[in-house]
N, C-alpha and C positions, 0 to 999 in steps of 0.2 A: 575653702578650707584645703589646705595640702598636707600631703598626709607623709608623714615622715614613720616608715616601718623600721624598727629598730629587732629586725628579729629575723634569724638565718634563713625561714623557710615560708615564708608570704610565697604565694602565688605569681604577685603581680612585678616582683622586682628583686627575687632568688637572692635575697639577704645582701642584696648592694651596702644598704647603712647599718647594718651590723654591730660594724665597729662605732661606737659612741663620739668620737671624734668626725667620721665619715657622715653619721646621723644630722651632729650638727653643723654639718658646711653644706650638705644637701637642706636640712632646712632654714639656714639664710639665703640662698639661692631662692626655696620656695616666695621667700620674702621679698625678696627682689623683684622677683616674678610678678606678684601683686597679690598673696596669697594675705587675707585678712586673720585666718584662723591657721596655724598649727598643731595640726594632729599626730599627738605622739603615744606610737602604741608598741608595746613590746610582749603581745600574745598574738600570734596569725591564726585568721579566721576561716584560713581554707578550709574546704570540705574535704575531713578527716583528720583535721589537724590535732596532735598534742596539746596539753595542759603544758605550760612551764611551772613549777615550783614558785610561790608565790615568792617568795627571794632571787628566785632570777630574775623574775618579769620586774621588780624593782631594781636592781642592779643594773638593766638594760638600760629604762627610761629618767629614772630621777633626776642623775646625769647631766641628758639631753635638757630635759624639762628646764632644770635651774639653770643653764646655760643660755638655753633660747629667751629665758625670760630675762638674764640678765642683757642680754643684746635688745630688749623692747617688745618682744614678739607677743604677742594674744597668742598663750598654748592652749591646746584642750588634752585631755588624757583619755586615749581609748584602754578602757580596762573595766572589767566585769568584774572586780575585788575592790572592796570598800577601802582595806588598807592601801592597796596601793592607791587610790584616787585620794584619801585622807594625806598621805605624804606628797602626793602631788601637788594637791591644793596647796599644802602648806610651802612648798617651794618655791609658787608662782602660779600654777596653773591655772585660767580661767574660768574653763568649764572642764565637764566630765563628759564624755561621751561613752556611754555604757551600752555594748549593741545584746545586753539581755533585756535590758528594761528592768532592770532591779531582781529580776528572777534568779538569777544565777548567786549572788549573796544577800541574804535574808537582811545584812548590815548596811546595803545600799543608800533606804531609802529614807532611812536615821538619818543617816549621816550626810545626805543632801540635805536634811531637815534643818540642821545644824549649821551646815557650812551655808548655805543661802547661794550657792553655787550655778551657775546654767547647766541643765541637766538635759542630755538627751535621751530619751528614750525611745530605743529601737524594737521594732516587732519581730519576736524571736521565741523559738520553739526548739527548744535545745541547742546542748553543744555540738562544736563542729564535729566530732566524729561519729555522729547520727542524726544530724537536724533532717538530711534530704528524707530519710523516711518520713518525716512528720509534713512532706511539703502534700498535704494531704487539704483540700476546701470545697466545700460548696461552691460559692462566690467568692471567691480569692478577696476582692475589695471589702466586698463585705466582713467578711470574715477579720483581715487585717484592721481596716477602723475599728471591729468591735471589738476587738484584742488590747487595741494601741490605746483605746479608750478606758479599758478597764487597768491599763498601767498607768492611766495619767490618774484617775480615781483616786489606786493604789497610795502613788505618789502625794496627792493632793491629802489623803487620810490620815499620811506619814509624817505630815507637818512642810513638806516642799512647796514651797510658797508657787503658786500658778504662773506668777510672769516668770520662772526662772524655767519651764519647762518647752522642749522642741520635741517633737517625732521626729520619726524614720521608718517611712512603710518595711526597708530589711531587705533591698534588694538581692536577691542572692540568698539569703538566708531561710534555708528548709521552704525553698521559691524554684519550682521547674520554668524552663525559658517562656512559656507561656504565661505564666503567674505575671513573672515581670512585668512582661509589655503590657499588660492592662492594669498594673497597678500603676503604671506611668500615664496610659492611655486615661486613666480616672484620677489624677493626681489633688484634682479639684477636691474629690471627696475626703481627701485624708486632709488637705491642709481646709474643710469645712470643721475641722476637732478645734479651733479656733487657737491653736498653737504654731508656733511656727517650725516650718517642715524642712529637713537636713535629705539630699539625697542622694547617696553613694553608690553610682553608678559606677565608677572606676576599672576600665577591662576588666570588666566581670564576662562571666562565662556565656552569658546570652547575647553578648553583644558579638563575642569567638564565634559562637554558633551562625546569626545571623549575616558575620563576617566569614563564612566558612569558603574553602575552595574549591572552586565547581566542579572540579574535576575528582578530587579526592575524598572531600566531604572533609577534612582536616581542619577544627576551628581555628580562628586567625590567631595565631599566639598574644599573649595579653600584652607585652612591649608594643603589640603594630594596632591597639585599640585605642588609643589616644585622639585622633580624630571622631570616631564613633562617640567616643565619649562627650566631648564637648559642644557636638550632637545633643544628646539625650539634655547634657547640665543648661543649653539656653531653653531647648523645651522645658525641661522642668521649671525651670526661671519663669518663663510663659507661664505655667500655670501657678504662678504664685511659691515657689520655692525660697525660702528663705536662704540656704545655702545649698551649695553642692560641696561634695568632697572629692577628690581630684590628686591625681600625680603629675601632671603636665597641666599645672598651672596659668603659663605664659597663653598657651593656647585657648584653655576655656577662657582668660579672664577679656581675650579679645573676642571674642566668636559674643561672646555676652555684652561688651559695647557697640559691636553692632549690632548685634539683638536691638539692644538698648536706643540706638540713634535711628534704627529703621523705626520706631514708633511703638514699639511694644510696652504702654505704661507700666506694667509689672516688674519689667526687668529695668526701668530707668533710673529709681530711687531704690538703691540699696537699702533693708531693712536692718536697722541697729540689733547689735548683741542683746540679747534678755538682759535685763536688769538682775544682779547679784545684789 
């Protein structure tokens, strides 16, 4: 999945696709690249980040979305708002990628009922400008499976047909650097929810940290985490990962055939889109 940010102030790539035009010549690149899924999100999820107005976050992506889809591409729509994912769908979009799990609009998980959509849901504990305080667990694994379980429930209660539903343990989301690494370290246990597992490792902040500089302690900036990452997506892959989500495309989708041709059955056979 490559992720195409259509929004000024992401973290990982300081509002490079911004511009709608920009958005989608970086995501036919992504395609070229070998990116399966297009992920088009026009809300950043940094820690601390703003709401946009529900009309700007659609002015941003719709755009992109009906563009990409007219050029062939499998899009997905990262957005926590029913309306925008309902005009997405209707544009072309594949799936929904929703990193609240339906919590953030009560109209979610209707309207996946409805559309018969692939739906992700992600493990999440508020918005960005206060989740870290809630990165609060007992067992971090534990805790996350019983979270992500009781949104697929949710989901399944709401009329969302079961083959259309993936997780996302939430990496990064109200997750201190140690959270991470043992929800990757137990990656087993999340894709045992018998759904299949999205996982968005992307120069995220733990990987900064863990890339840091020995002399200064200064995390590796998120542009120079693109090898770490592709790191983490063929591991993941190993443990049975359904997809990873990714900015440097070209890089994961080789590190993962040979993942793939060293012997690793998991990572060999790519597993098919959920059924809409």
């Amino acid at each position: 999945m490559g992720i195409v940010n259509v929004t000024p102030d992401s973290f990982s790539d300081g509002g490079r696709w911004f511009d709608p035009e920009r958005a989608l010549a970086h995501g036919l690149a992504l395609l070229d690249e070998g990116a399966d899924i297009l992920d088009v999100g026009g809300e950043s999820t940094r820690p601390g980040a703003a709401r946009p107005a529900v009309e700007e976050e659609m002015r941003r992506v719709l755009p992109v979305v009906r563009e990409l889809v007219a050029a062939g591409a499998t899009v997905s729509v990262d957005t926590m708002r029913a309306e925008v994912a309902a005009h997405a769908v209707e544009a072309g979009a594949a799936l929904v990628n929703d990193v609240s799990g339906g919590l953030a609009d009560p109209a979610m998980l209707p309207l996946m009922a409805r559309a018969g959509t692939p739906y992700v849901l992600m493990h999440w504990r508020g918005h960005s400008a206060g989740m870290q305080a809630n990165a609060v667990y007992g067992d971090v694994v534990t805790d996350v499976v019983d979270e992500l379980r009781a949104r697929v429930d949710a989901a399944l209660h709401a009329g969302v047909p079961g083959d259309c539903l993936i997780v996302d343990p939430g990496l990064g989301f109200a997750k201190h650097v140690e959270h991470n690494w043992r929800l990757l370290g137990r990656l087993r246990e999340v894709a045992a929810l018998g759904r299949p597992v999205l996982v968005g490792a992307a120069r995220k902040s733990f990987l900064g940290h863990l890339l840091a500089d020995p002399e200064t302690g200064r995390p590796r900036p998120a542009h120079l985490r693109d090898a770490a990452t592709s790191a983490v997506s063929v591991l993941a892959a190993a443990q049975g990962a359904w997809c990873v989500r990714v900015h440097d495309v070209a890089s994961t989708a080789d590190a993962v055939r040979v993942t793939a041709r060293w012997g690793l059955e998991s990572v060999a056979t790519p597993l098919p889109m959920p059924q809409s």
